[in-house]
C-alpha positions as CSV (number, residue, x, y, z in Angstrom):
1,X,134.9,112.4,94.4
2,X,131.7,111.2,93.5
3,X,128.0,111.9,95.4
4,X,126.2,108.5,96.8
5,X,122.9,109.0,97.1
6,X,121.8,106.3,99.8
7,X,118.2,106.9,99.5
8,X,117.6,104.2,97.1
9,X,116.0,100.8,96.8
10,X,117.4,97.4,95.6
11,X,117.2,98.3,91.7
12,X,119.5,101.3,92.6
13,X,116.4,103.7,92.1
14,X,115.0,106.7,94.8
15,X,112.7,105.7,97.0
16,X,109.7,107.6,96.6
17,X,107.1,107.6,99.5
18,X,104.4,108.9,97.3
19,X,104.4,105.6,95.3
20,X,104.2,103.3,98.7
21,X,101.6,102.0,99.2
22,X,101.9,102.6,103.1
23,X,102.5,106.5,102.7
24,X,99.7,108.5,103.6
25,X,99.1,112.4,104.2
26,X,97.5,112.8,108.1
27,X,95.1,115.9,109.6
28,X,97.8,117.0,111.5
29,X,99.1,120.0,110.4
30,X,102.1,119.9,112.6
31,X,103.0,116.2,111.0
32,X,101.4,116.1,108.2
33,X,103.5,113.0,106.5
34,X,102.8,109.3,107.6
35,X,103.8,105.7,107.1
36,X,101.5,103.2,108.3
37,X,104.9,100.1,108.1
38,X,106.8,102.1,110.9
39,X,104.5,104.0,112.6
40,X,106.0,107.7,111.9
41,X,104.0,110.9,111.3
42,X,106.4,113.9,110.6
43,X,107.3,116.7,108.7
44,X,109.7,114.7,106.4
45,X,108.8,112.5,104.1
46,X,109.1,108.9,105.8
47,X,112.2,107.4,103.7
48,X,114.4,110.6,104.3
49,X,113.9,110.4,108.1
50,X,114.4,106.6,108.2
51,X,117.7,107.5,106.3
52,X,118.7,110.3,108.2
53,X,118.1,108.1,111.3
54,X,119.4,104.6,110.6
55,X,121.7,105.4,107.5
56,X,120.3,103.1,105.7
57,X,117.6,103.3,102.8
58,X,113.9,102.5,103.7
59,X,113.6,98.5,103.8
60,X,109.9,98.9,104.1
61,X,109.2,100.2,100.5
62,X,106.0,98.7,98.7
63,X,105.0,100.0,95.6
64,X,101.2,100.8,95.2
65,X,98.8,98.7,93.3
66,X,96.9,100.5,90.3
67,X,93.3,100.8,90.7
């Protein structure tokens, strides 16, 4: 039997919060992981949680625009 990873996007690759551009690191210290699309702050990072949660991949992915 195979593994499935399920935390991946359309293109079949992982979703990486880092790279989204509505991640962001908060001043809490108890949740110090944040996404601004669903309104989560936690000690996971986002796209595992939404995974864990709904079973499904993160659908709110957004890749961050270079500078």
């Amino acid at each position: 039997m195979r593994w499935i990873d399920y935390n991946m996007d359309k293109n079949n690759k992982r979703i990486d919060c880092f790279k989204c551009k509505h991640y962001y690191v908060t001043w809490d210290k108890n949740f110090p992981r944040g996404c601004r699309a669903i309104g989560f702050k936690g000690k996971m990072i986002p796209s595992i949680a939404v995974l864990r949660t709904t079973g499904i991949p993160c659908q709110f992915f957004s890749k961050k625009e270079k500078k």
